[in-house]
N, C-alpha and C positions, 0 to 999 in steps of 0.2 A: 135951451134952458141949462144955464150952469148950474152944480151945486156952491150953496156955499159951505164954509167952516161948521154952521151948524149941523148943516145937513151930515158933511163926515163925520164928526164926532163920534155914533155910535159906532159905525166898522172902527175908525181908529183906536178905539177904548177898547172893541172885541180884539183887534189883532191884534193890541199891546200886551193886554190880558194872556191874550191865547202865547205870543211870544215870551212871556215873564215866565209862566207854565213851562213851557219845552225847554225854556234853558237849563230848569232845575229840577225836571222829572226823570231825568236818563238817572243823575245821584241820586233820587228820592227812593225810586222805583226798582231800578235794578239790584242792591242788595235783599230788597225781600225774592224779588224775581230769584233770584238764585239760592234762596233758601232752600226752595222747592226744589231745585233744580240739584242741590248735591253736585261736590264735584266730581261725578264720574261720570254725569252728560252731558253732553256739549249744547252749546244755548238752542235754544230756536227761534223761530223768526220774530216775536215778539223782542224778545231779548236781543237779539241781534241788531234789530230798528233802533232799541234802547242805545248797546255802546256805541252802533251810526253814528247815530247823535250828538253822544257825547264825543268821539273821539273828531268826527266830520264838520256837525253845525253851529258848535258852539259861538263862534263867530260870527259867522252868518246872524244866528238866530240876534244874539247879543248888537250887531249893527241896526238890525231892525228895530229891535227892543229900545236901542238910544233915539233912532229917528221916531217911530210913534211918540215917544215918550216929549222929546222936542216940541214933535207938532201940536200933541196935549198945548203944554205949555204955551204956546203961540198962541192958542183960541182960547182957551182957559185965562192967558196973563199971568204974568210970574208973581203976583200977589198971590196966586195958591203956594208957593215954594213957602212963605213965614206961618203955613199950618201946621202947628205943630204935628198932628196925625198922621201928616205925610209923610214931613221931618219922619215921625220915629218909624212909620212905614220901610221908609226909604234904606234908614240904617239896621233894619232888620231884613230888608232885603238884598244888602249889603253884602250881611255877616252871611246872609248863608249863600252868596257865592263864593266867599272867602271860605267857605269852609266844604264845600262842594269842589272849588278847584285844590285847596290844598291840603286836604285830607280823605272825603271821600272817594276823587279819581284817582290818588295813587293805589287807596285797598283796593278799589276795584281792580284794578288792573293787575294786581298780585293776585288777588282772587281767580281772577280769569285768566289769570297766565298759570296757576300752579297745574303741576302735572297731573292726570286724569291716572294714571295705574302707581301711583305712589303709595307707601306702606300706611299702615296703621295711622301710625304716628301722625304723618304730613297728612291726612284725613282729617285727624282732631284738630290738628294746627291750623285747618283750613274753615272747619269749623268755628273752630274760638274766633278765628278774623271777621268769619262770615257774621254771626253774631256781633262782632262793635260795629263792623259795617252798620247793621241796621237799626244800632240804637244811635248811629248819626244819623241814618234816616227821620228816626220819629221825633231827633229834635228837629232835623230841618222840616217834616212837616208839620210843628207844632209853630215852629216861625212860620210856614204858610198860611197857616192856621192866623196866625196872629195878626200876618199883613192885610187878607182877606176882611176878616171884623174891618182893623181899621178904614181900609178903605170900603167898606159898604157903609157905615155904623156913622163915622169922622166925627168921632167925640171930640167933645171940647177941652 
């Protein structure tokens, strides 16, 4: 007994789901994560998985995230592509890679690379950063927020 198209559909939609998620949680995620964390300890394993992620599977994830996304479309029919909900799905999930790859990974990464016994000063500096850091988080997860509705919701 083969499956067909139908039959995949639900893992496919899970794994695309589930890949859409990890490619934009390491940015989402880890500036609050390090909130807590102050710079004077070093991450842990939670956070550590975090910059993996970001700095190892971005690719990875993102190849997967294009093939499911493909194979959607192939069983679905590219008559879903002229919904609009998608449509503005699509460019809201866009923006926040565009803004994930070139804004939040570079703070991060200054974040996580400043030095851990540095004075006062480089403390508060590290602070103020940490802080934009995370009000790029809550718009990217306000765009999550938003992509989610439309694709459960697919208003007209």
């Amino acid at each position: 007994m083969s499956l067909g198209p139908i039959q995949i559909f639900p893992v496919l939609l899970l794994t695309h789901i589930g890949l859409a998620l990890a490619l934009l949680l390491p940015s989402l995620l880890l500036p609050l994560t390090l909130r807590s964390r102050g710079p004077d300890r070093a991450p842990g394993p939670f956070v550590g998985l975090l910059l993996w992620l970001q700095s190892n599977g971005s690719l990875v994830i993102g190849g997967g995230l294009a093939v499911t996304g493909v194979a959607m479309l192939v069983i679905l029919g590219p008559i879903l592509l002229t919904q609009l909900w998608l449509q503005i799905a699509l460019v809201l999930y866009a923006a926040n890679l565009l803004l994930a790859f070139f804004i939040q990974r570079p703070g991060l990464r200054r974040l996580v690379g400043v030095n851990r016994q540095g004075s006062e000063e480089e403390r508060e500096r590290w602070k103020a950063r940490a802080r934009r850091q995370r009000y790029v988080s809550y718009v990217m997860a306000g765009g999550i927020g938003l992509i989610a509705f439309l694709m459960s919701a697919r208003p007209q």
